[in-house]
N, C-alpha and C positions, 0 to 999 in steps of 0.2 A: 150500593148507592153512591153518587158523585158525590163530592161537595159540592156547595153554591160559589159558583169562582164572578159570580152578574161584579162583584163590589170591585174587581181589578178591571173589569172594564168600561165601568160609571167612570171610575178614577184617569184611565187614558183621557177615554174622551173627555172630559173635564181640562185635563192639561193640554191635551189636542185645541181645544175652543181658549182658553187663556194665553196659550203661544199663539194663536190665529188674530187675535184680540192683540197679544202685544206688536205684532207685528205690525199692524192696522194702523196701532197708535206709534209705533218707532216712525214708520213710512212718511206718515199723517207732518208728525215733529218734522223731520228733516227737509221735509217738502217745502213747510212750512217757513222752518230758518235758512233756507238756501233761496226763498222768493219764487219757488217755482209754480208754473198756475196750478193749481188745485182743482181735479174733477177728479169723479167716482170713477173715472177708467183710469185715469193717470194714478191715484192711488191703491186702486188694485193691481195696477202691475205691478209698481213698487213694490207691495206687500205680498202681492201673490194670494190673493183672495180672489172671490169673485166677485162683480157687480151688486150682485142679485145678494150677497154675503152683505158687503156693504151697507145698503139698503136697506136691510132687514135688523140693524140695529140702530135702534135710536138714538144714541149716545153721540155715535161716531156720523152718522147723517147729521144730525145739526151741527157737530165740529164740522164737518166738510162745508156747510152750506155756508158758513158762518166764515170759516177760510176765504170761500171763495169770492165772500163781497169786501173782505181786507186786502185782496188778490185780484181783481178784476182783470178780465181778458186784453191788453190791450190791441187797440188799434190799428190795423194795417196803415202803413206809411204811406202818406198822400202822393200822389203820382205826381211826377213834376211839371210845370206849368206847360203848353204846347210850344211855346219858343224855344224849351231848353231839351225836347224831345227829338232824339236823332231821328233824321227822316229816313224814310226806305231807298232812295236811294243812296245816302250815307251809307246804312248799314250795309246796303248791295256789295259796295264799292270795297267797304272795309274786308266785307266775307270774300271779293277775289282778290283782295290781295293779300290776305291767308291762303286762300288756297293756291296761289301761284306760287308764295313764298313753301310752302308745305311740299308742293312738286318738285321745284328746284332743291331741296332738300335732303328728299328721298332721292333724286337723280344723283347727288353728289354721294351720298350715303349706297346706293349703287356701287359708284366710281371707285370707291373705295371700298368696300366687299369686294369687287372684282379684280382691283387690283391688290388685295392683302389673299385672294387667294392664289392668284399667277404665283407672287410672290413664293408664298407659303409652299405651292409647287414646285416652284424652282429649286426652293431650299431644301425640299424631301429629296428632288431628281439628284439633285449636288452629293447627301448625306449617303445615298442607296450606290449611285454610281460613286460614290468612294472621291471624288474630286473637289478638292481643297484648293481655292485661290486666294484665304485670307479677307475674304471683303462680309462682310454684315449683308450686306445688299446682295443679290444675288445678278440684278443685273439694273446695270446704272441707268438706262431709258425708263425702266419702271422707276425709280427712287426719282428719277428729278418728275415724273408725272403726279405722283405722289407728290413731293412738295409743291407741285404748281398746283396742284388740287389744293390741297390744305392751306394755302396761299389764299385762294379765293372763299374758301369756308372763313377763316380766319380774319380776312379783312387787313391780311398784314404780310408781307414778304417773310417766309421760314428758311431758317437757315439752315446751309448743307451740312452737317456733322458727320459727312461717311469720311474715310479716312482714303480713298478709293485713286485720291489724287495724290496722296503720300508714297513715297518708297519705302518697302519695309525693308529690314535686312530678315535673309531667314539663318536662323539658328542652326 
C-alpha cells in the first residue's frame, strides 16, 4: 500500500496561490508608485494572473477599485481651435513636397549606387587585368560626377582630394 503523499500537494498549491497573491500585490504597488492607470487588465498583465483570478478576490478588487478613483483615467487633449487647424489643402501641399523632395532623393541615391558600382568595376577590371596607374579613382569623369553629385546632395561645393593631378615619381 502507497503512503498518503495529498499533504505535498495541499502544500504546492498553497505556495502556488501565495506567489500568485504576491505577485498581484508586487504588480498592484508599483503600478501604483510609478502613477500608472490601474485596471484589472493592466494589472493582470503585470502580474500575470488572470482577470477572472483578479476578480475573484476581494482583498485585491477593492485595492484596484480603490486605486483607480486615486488614479483616474485622464482626459484626451482637446483639439485645437479651427483657426489653428492645418487645412487640407496645407496638408496637400506639405504631403507633395515630401514626396517630390523623397523622389529626388532616391534619384540621387540612384546616381550614386550607380556610379560607386562603375566605380567598383573598374577597380576589380584594374586589380584582375593586373594594371596599376597609381590613381585611387579609377577613372577621373566618374570621380568629378561623383563630386558634382555630392555637391548638390550636400548643398556645398566638395573638394577634389584625388592626387590624379599630381606627378608622382615611381620608385
Amino acid at each position: 500500500m502507497r503512503a498518503d503523499n495529498s499533504h505535498h500537494v495541499i502544500a504546492a498549491a498553497h505556495r502556488r496561490a501565495e506567489q500568485t497573491r504576491q505577485r498581484a500585490v508586487t504588480a498592484l504597488r508599483r503600478m501604483d508608485a510609478t502613477g500608472q492607470r490601474i485596471t484589472f487588465d493592466a494589472v493582470s498583465r503585470a502580474a500575470g494572473v488572470s482577470r477572472s483570478w483578479l476578480y475573484a478576490q476581494p482583498d485585491l478588487r477593492a485595492e484596484i477599485q480603490r486605486l483607480r478613483q486615486r488614479h483616474p483615467a485622464t482626459p484626451p487633449a482637446p483639439a485645437p481651435p479651427q483657426r489653428q487647424r492645418a487645412s487640407d489643402t496645407s496638408l496637400l501641399r506639405r504631403l507633395e513636397a515630401a514626396t517630390a523632395r523623397i523622389r529626388q532623393l532616391e534619384t540621387d541615391n540612384q546616381q550614386l549606387r550607380d556610379a560607386l558600382a562603375r566605380a567598383l568595376g573598374e577597380r576589380r577590371a584594374i586589380e584582375v587585368l593586373g594594371q596599376r596607374n597609381g590613381r585611387d579613382t579609377p577613372n577621373e569623369e566618374l570621380a568629378e560626377n561623383s563630386r558634382a553629385m555630392l555637391s548638390g546632395i550636400a548643398g556645398r561645393p566638395v573638394k577634389d582630394t584625388s592626387t590624379s593631378h599630381r606627378r608622382r615619381s615611381k620608385p
